[in-house]
N, C-alpha and C positions, 0 to 999 in steps of 0.2 A: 563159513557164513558169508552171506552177500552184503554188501555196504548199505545203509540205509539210504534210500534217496534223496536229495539232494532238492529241499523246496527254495524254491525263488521268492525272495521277498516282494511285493508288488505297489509301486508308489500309490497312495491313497489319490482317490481322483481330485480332491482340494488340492493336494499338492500339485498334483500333474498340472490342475487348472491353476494355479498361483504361478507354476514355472514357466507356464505358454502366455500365462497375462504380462510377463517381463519381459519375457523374450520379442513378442508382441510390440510393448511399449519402448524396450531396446532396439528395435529394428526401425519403430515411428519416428523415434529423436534423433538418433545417429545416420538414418539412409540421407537425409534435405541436408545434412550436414556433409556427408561424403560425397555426394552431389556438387555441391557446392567449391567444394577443395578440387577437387576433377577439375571441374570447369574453371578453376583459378589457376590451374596449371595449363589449359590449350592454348590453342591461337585458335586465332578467328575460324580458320579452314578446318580445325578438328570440329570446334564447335556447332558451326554448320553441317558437317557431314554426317558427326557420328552420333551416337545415343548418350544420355545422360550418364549412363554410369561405364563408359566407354573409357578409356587410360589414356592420359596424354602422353605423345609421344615422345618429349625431353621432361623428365622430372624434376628437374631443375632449371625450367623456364620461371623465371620470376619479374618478367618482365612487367607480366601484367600487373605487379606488385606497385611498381616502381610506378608504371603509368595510374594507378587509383592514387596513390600518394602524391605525385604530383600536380596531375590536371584534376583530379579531386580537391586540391587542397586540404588533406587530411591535417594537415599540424593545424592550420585554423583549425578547420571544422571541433579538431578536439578539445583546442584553446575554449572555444565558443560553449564547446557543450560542457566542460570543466566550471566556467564562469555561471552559467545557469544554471548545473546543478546546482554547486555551494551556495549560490543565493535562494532558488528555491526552494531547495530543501531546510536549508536554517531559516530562512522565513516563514515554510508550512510549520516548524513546528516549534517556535515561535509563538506563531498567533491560533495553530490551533492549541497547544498548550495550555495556555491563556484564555482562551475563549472557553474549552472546557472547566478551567479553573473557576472563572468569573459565572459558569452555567451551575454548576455545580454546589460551591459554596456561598452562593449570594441569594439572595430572595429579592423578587421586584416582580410587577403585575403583569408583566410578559414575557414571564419564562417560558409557560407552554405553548406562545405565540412564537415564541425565537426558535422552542424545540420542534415543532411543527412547519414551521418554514423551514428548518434546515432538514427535515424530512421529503419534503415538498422539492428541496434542490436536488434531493440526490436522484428522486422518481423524472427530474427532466431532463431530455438528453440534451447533451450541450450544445450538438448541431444544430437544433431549434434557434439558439440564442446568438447564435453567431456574426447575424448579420447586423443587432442592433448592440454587442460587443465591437464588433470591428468597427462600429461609428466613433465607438465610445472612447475606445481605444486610437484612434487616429485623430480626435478633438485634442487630446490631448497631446500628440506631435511624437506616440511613440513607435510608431509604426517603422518598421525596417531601422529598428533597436532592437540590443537584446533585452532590455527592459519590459517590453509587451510580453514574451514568453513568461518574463518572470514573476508580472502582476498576474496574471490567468493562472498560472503554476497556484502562484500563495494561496489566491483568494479564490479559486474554485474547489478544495480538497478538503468537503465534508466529512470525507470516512475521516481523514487525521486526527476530527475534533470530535468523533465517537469512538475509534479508538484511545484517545488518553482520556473521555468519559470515564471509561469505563474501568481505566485504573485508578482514576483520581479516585471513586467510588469504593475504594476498598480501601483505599489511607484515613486509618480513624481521624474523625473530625478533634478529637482529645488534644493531638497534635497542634495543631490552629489554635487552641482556648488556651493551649499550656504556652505557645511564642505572645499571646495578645495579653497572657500577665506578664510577660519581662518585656511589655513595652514593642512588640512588634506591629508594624503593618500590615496593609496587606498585600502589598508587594512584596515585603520581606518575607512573611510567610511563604510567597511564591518561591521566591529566588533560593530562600537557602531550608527551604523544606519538601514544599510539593516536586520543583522540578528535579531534584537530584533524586529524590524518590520514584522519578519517572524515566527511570534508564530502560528497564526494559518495552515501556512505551514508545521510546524513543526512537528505540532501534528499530521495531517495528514498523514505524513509520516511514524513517531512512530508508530502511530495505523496499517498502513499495514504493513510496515516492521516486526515491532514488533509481528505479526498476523502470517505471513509467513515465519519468523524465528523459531517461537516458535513450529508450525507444520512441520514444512522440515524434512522430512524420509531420501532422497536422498542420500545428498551432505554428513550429518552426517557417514551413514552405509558406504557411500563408502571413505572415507579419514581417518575417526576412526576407528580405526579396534582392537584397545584396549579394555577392562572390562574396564576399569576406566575411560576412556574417552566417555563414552555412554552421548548421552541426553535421553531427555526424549520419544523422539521417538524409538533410537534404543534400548531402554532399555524391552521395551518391547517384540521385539521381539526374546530376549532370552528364551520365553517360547515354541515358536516354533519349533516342531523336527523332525527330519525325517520323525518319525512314524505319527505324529498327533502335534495338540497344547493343550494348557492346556488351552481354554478358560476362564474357571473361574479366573485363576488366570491374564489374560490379561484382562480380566471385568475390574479387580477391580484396576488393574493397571491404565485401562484409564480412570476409575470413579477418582487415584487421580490425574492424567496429569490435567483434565477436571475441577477440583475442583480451583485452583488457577484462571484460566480465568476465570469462574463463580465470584470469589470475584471482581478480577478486575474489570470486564462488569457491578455490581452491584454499585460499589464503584464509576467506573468512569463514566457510559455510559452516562452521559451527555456529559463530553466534546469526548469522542468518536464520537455520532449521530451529535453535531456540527463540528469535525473535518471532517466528511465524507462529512456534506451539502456542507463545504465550500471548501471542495477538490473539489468537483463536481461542484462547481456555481462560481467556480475563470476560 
């Protein structure tokens, strides 16, 4: 008797197309990234000669390391953007907290005036506003502070105060009537009901504020205008010069910008990927 033949199972075309949309998307994220390490490993003469994803010739040239760390000022620059964050971030959410708190469980004749204005801020780009911010901001003596980053940070981050909307709006009001008979306020309501009821709001917010601070080029170059007050954005672009940049030496600078989010996303990314579902599905 002859053997039956032998059919080949054949990947569904969904699948085939799901495996090439990753592969795809793996190739997108990781090629500017290996790029990048390349060129934190040459000298100037590979750089110039050879092509982007061309091998440096010593692999353990880390010079270029040493020079971003130094003439960068990276220990400021991180000081700088460590101290911005933790104020920005505790300050957005904070007052947008709060502000959701006070939009939410208060009635007064301009609520849908305040809700509609803060609709109105998020539809205008903030580039528009800039030049009679930077007035506004310099009247007041904070310019090449890190304080001006960190008032624009607080007090420009509408999404914050429609993301914890929209969890406050699910915390029965029962709660609030049941602390106002044993004598609560309404602060106290706040402090030891709504907000600890607001963790995963919280997080939520951390994670993109926290995301969108830590990268902001902008607001830092144009209000800091000090060496010493650089973050880690503008820190690098002191390599840039009239004539040309020093690539290699901005490689390796953003290889170490890039390294500290890398631990975090590794350390945290769990409650990260939960904070983003629950942002998105509140």
């Amino acid at each position: 008797m002859t053997p039956a033949p032998t059919t080949r199972r054949r990947l569904p075309v969904g699948t085939a197309l799901t495996y090439l949309s990753l592969l795809a998307a793996t190739v997108v994220v990781l090629l500017p990234l290996a790029v990048v390490f390349l060129t934190s490993l040459k000298t100037s003469e590979e750089v110039s000669d050879g092509g982007a994803l061309s091998l440096p010739g010593d692999w353990l040239n880390f010079r270029n390391y040493a020079t971003a760390f130094t003439d960068g000022h990276m220990l400021a620059a991180f000081g700088n953007t460590a101290f911005i964050l933790v104020f920005s971030v505790g300050g957005t959410v904070i007052i947008g907290s709060m502000t959701a708190y006070a939009v939410d469980r208060f009635d007064f004749r301009a609520k849908k005036l305040v809700m509609a204005l803060f609709l109105v801020a998020t539809l205008v780009p903030g580039v528009t506003t800039q030049v009679a911010t930077f007035q506004v901001v310099n009247s007041f003596g904070l310019v090449d502070t890190r304080w001006a980053p960190i008032l624009l940070y607080m007090g420009t981050d509408i999404v914050s105060v429609y993301v914890f909307l929209q969890f406050i709006r699910s915390i029965p009001r029962s709660l609030d009537e049941a602390a106002r008979l044993d004598g609560a306020n309404a602060f106290t309501i706040y402090r030891k009901i709504i907000l600890p009821l607001l963790k995963p709001a919280i997080a939520t917010v951390v994670i993109i504020k926290g995301i969108t601070t830590y990268n902001d080029f902008y607001i830092p170059f144009l209000y800091m205008h000090s060496e010493d007050l650089g973050t880690i954005s503008t820190s690098l672009f002191r390599f840039k010069g009239p004539f040309g940049a020093h690539w290699e030496a901005i490689s390796a600078g953003a290889i170490l910008v890039i390294l500290p989010t890398l631990v975090v996303f590794l350390l945290l990314q769990r409650w990260i990927y939960n904070g983003f579902a629950q942002g998105a599905t509140k």
